[in-house]
C-alpha positions as CSV (number, residue, x, y, z in Angstrom):
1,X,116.4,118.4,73.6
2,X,115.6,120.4,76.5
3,X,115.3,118.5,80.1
4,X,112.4,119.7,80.4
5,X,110.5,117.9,77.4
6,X,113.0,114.7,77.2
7,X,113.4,112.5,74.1
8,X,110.1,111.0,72.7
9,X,110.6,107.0,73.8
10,X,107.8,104.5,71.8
11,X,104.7,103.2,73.3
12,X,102.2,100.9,72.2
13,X,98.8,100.1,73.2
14,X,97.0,96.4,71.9
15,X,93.9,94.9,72.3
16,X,93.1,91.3,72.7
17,X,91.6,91.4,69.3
18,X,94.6,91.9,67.5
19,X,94.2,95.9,67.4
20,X,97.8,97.9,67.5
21,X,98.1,101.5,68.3
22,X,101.2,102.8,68.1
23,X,102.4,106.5,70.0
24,X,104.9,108.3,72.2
25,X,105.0,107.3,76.0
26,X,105.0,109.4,79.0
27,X,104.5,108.6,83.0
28,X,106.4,105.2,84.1
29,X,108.2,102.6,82.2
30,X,106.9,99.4,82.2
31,X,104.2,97.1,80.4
32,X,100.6,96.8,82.4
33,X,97.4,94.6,81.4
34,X,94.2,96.2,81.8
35,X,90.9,96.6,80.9
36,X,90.4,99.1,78.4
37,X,87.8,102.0,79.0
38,X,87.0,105.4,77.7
39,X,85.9,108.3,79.6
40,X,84.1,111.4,77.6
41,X,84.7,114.3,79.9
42,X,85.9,117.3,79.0
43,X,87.6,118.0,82.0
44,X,88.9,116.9,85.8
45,X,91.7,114.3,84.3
46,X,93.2,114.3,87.3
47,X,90.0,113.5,89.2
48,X,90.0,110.7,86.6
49,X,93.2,109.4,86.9
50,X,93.1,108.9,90.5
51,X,89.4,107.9,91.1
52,X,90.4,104.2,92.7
53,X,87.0,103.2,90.8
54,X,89.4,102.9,87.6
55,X,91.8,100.3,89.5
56,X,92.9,97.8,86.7
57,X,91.5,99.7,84.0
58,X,93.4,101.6,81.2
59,X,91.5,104.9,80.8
60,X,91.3,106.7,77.4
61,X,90.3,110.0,77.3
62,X,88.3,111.3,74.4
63,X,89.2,114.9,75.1
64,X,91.6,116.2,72.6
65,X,93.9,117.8,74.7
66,X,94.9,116.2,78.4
67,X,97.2,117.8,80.8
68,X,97.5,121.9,80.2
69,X,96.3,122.9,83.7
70,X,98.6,120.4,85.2
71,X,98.1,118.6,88.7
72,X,97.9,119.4,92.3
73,X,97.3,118.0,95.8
74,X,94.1,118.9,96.7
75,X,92.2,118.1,93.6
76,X,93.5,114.4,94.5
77,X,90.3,111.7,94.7
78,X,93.0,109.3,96.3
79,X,96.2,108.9,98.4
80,X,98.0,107.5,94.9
81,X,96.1,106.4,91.4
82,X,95.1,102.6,91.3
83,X,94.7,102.8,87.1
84,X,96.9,100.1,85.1
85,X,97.4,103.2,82.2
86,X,96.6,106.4,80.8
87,X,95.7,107.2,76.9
88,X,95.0,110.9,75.7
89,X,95.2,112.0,72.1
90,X,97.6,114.8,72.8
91,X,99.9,115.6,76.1
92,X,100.2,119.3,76.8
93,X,103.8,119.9,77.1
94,X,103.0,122.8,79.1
95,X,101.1,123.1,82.6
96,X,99.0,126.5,83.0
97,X,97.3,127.2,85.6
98,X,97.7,128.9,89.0
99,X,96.8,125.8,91.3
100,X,99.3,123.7,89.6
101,X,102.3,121.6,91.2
102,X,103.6,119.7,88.6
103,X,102.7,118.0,85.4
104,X,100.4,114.8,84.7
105,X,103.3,112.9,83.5
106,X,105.3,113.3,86.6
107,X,102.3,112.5,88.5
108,X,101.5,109.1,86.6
109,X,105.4,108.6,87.0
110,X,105.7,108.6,90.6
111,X,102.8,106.2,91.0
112,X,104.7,103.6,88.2
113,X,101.5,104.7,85.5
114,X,102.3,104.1,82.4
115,X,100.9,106.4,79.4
116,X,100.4,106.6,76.0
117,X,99.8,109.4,73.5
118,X,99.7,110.3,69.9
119,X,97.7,107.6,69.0
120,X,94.3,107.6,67.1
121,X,92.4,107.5,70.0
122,X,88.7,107.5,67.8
123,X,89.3,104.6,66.4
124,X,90.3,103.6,69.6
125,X,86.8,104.5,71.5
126,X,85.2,103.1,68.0
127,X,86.9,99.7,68.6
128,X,85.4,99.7,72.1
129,X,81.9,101.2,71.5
130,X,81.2,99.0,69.1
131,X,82.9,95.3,70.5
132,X,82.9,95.9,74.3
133,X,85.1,96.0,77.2
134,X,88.6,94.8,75.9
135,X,91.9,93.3,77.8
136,X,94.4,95.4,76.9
137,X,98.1,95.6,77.6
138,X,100.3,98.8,77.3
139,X,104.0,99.1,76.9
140,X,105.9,102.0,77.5
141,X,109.1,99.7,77.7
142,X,111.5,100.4,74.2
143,X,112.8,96.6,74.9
144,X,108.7,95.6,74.9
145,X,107.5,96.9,71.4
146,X,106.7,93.9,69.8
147,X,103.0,93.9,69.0
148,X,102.7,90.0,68.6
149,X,103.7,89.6,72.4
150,X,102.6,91.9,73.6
151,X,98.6,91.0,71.8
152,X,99.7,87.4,73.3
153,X,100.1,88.9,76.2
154,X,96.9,90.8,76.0
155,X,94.6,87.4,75.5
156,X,96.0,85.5,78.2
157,X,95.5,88.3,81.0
158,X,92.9,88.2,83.3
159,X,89.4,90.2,83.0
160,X,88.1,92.2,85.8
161,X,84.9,89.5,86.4
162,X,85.2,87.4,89.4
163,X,87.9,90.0,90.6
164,X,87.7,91.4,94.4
165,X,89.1,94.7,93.1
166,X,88.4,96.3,96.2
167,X,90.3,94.3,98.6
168,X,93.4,96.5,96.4
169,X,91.9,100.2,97.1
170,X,90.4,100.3,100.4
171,X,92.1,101.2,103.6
172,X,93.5,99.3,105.9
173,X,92.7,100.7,109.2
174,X,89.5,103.1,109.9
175,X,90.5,106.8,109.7
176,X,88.2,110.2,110.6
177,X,87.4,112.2,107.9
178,X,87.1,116.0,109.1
179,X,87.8,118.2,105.9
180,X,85.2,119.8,103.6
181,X,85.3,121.2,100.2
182,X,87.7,123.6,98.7
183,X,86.8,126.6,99.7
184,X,88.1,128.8,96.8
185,X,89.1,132.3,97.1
186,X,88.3,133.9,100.2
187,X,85.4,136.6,99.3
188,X,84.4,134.8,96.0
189,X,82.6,131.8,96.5
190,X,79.8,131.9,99.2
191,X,80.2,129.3,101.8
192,X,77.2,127.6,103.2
193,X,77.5,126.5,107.3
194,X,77.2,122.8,107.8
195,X,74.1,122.2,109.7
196,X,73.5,121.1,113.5
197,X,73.4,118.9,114.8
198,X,76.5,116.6,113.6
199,X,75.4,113.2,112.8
200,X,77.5,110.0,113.3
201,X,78.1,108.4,110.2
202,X,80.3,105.4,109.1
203,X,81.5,105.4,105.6
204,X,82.5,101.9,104.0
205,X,85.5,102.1,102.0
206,X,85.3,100.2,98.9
207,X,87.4,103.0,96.4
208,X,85.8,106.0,98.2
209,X,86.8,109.3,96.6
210,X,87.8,112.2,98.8
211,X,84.9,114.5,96.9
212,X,82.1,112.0,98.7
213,X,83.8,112.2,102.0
214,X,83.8,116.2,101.6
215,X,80.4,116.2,100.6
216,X,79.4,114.3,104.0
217,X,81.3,116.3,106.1
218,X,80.2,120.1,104.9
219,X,76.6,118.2,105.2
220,X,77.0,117.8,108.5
221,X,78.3,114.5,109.5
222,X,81.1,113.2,111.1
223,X,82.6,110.4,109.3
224,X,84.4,107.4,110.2
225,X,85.6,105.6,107.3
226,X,86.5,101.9,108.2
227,X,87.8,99.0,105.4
228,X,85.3,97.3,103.0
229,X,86.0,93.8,105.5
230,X,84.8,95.6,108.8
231,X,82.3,92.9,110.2
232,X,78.3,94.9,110.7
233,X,79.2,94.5,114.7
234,X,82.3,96.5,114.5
235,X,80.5,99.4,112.4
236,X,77.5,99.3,114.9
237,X,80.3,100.2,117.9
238,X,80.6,103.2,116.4
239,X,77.4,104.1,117.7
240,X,76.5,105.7,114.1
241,X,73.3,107.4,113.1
242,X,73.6,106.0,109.7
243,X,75.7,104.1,107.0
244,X,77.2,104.6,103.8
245,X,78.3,103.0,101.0
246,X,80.9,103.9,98.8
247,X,82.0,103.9,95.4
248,X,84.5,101.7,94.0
249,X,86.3,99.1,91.4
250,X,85.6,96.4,89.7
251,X,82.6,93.7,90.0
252,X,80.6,93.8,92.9
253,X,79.8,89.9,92.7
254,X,83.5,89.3,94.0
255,X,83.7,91.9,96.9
256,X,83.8,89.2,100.0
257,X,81.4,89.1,102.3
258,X,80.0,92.1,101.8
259,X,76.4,91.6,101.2
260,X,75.9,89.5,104.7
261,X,77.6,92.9,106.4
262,X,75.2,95.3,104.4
263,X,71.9,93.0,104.9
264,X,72.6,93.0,108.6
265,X,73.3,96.9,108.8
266,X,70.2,97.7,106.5
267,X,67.9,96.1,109.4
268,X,69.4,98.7,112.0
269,X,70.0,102.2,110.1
270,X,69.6,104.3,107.0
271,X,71.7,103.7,104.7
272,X,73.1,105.3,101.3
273,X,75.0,103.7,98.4
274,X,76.7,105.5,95.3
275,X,77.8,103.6,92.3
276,X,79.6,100.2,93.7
277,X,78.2,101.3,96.9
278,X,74.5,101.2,95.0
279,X,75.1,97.8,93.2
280,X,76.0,96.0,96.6
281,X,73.1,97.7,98.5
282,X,70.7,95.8,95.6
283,X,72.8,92.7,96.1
284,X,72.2,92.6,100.0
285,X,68.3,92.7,99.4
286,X,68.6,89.5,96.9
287,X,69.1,91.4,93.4
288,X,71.5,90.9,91.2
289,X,74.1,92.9,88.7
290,X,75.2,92.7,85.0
291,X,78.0,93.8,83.2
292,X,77.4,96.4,80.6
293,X,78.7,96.4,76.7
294,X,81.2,99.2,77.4
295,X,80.1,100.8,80.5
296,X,79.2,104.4,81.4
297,X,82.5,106.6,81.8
298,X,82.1,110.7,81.7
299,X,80.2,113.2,82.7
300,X,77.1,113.6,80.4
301,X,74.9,110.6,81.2
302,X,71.0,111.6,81.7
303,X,69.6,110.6,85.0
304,X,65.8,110.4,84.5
305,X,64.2,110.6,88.0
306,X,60.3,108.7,87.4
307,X,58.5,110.5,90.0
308,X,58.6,113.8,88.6
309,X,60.2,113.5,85.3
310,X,63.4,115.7,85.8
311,X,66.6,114.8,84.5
312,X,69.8,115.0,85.9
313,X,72.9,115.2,84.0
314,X,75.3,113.1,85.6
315,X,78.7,112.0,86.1
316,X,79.0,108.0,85.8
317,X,81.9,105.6,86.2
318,X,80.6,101.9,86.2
319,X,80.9,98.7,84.1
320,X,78.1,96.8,85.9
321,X,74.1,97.2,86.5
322,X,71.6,96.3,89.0
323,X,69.2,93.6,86.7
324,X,65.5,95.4,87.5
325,X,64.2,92.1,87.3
326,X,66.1,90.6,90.0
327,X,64.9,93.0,92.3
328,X,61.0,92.3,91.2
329,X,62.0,89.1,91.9
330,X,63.4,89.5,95.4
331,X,60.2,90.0,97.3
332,X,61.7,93.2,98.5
333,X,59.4,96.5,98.4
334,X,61.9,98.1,96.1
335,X,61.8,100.8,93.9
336,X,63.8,101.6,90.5
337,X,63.4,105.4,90.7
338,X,65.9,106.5,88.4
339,X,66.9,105.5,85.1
340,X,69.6,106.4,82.4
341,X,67.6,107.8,79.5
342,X,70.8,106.1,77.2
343,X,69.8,103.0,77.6
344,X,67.4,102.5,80.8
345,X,70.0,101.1,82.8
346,X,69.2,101.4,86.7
347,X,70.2,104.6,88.1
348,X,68.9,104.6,91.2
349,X,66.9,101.9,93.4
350,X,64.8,102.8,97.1
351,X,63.0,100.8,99.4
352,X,59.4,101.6,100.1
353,X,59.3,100.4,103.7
354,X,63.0,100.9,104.9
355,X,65.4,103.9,105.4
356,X,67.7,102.5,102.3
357,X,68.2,104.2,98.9
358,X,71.1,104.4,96.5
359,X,72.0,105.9,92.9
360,X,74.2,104.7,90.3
361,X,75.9,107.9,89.3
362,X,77.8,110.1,90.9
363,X,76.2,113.5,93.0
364,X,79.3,114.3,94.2
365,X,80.9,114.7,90.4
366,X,84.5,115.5,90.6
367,X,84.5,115.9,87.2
368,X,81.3,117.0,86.3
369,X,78.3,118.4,86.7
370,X,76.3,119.6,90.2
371,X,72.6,118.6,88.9
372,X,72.9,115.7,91.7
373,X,74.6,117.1,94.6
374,X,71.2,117.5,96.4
375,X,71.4,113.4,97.5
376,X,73.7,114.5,100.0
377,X,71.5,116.7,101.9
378,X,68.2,114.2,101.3
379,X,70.3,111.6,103.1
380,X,70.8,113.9,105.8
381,X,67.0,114.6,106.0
382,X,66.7,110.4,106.2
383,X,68.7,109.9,109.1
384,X,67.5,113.3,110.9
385,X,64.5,112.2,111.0
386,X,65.0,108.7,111.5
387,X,66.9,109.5,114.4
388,X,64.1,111.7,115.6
389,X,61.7,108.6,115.6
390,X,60.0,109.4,112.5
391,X,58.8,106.4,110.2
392,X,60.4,107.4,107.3
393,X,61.6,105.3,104.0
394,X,64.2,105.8,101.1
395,X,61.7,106.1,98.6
396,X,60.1,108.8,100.8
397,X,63.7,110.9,100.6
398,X,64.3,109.3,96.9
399,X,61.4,111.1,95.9
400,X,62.1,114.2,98.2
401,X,59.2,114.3,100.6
């Protein structure tokens, strides 16, 4: 056997209902619990596998085929990957693609990710689709094949509920984000000029992804991302012109103290929320979240906006939902403006009276689609204006006026 492609070693992936799938490993050695997920895109694996969203998850991709065009640095959505495993149908044994520098399996095997492939990985999504979110554990240790154990194993591991996942993924120290996005080949892609003049923004880290903090910057923002702990007094010494709220793992019920900090910055300055970010802005106003059957994971989710009837297609990556009736109930003026078509899930919440709005999905994408991107330069608008003196809400900008 060539060095290149080394000997085939066993892996097995079980579910805590008894379910044993049996394939060939790649990545790391070793055995990791998780919660088992699907994610249907087509493409942007990478992006996938080191989106910090997915920390203590095992993703499975429905894509036949994972890992032809290889990996690089600067499609990276994080300094290392936070997922507890990998599952793809096939592994391309071959990397194709100009950009690349080196193969997913090296990749997930410098960061200790196990993976798993050759399995049936339909009846895999089935078993999921049909009985929910799942513990799973998955071996790619040949001494740790035993499927009994390792379904033990499997039942007595934690969940993700109750879980700050996001003390784990964000940073420890605040850090200035100054780069935009890729800009391609020099003379192919037009290049739009980030307007004037820069606003001060600080960015809360709770799993941010590097395609958010692009999307801010080539909007014309200068960012300062500080840790998901940083007290509203410390963020406000920053001077900022408004505030945002990232993405991130997990359930946003356990993040510590982080709906007292977000209460107290929402009475000073605008502030945006995507996906985590989103569920802990409608915590700080006195809603509450759910967790869903399976969760949305891809990039072909439909994001129906109810003011004018468009929808977006979107790229999701969440486990948990903002209850609408909590927010009725909150006394709030707050706004559900978007909802997923699927199964009218929240998608987006604003506030009538205050500079506040947020979305579920993802406008940044990274994978996926671009149908959303233009939240990026709406929250610009918000705090522009704001910061003009104009009496302007989130629902105003939520509905683009």
């Amino acid at each position: 056997m060539s060095p290149i492609f080394p000997a085939p070693r066993d892996a097995t992936l079980v579910l805590a209902d008894g379910s044993v799938f049996r394939g060939r490993a790649f990545g790391a050695r070793g055995v990791q619990s998780g919660e088992v997920c699907f994610n249907t895109s087509l493409t942007g694996y990478q992006e996938i596998a080191s989106d910090p969203s997915y920390a203590g998850q095992i993703v499975a991709m429905t894509a036949s085929q994972i890992g032809n065009v290889g990996v690089n640095d600067a499609d990276r959505e994080a300094a290392r990957p936070f997922l507890a495993g990998f599952v793809v149908k096939e592994l391309s044994r071959l990397e194709s693609n100009w950009r690349a520098e080196g193969s997913l399996a090296r990749y997930l095997a410098n960061h200790d990710v196990p993976g798993i492939a050759g399995l049936d990985t339909r009846a895999l999504v089935r078993r999921i689709r049909d009985g929910g979110f799942q513990t799973g554990v998955l071996s790619t240790d040949p001494a740790a094949q035993d499927a009994e154990a390792l379904v033990a194993r499997a039942r007595s591991a934690p969940s993700l509920d109750g879980v700050d996942w996001v003390a784990r993924v964000t940073t420890a120290e605040p850090y200035v984000w100054k780069d935009g996005e890729w800009p391609g080949i020099v003379g192919q892609l037009p290049r739009r000029s980030a307007p004037e003049p820069r606003l001060r923004l600080v960015a809360y880290d709770f799993g941010i992804k590097r395609n958010i903090l692009r999307l801010l910057s080539d909007t014309g923002f200068d960012v300062t991302v500080v840790p998901a702990t940083t007290p509203a007094d410390e963020a406000l010494r920053y001077e900022p012109d408004g505030v945002f709220l990232s993405n991130g793992p997990g359930d946003p019920t356990a993040v510590e103290g982080v709906r007292e900090t977000v209460r107290a910055l929402c009475e000073r300055l605008p502030v945006f929320g995507i996906c985590l970010g989103h569920q802990i802005l409608a915590l700080s106003l006195g809603g509450s979240t759910r967790k869903l059957k399976f969760g949305h994971h891809g990039g072909n989710q439909p994001g129906h906006d109810r003011a004018t009837g468009r929808v977006a297609i979107c790229a999701e990556n969440h486990g948990y939902a903002v209850d609408p009736e909590s927010l009725r109930a909150a006394g709030e003026a707050i706004e559900v403006t978007h909802v997923n078509l699927n199964d009218d899930t929240v998608e987006g919440i604003a506030h009538a009276e205050r500079p506040l709005f947020s979305v579920q999905y993802h406008p940044e994408a990274s994978p996926g689609p671009h149908d959303a991107r233009f939240f990026f330069d709406r929250f610009r608008s918000l705090v522009e204006r704001r910061r003009r003196g104009e009496t302007v809400s989130g629902l105003d900008v939520a509905r683009g006026r």
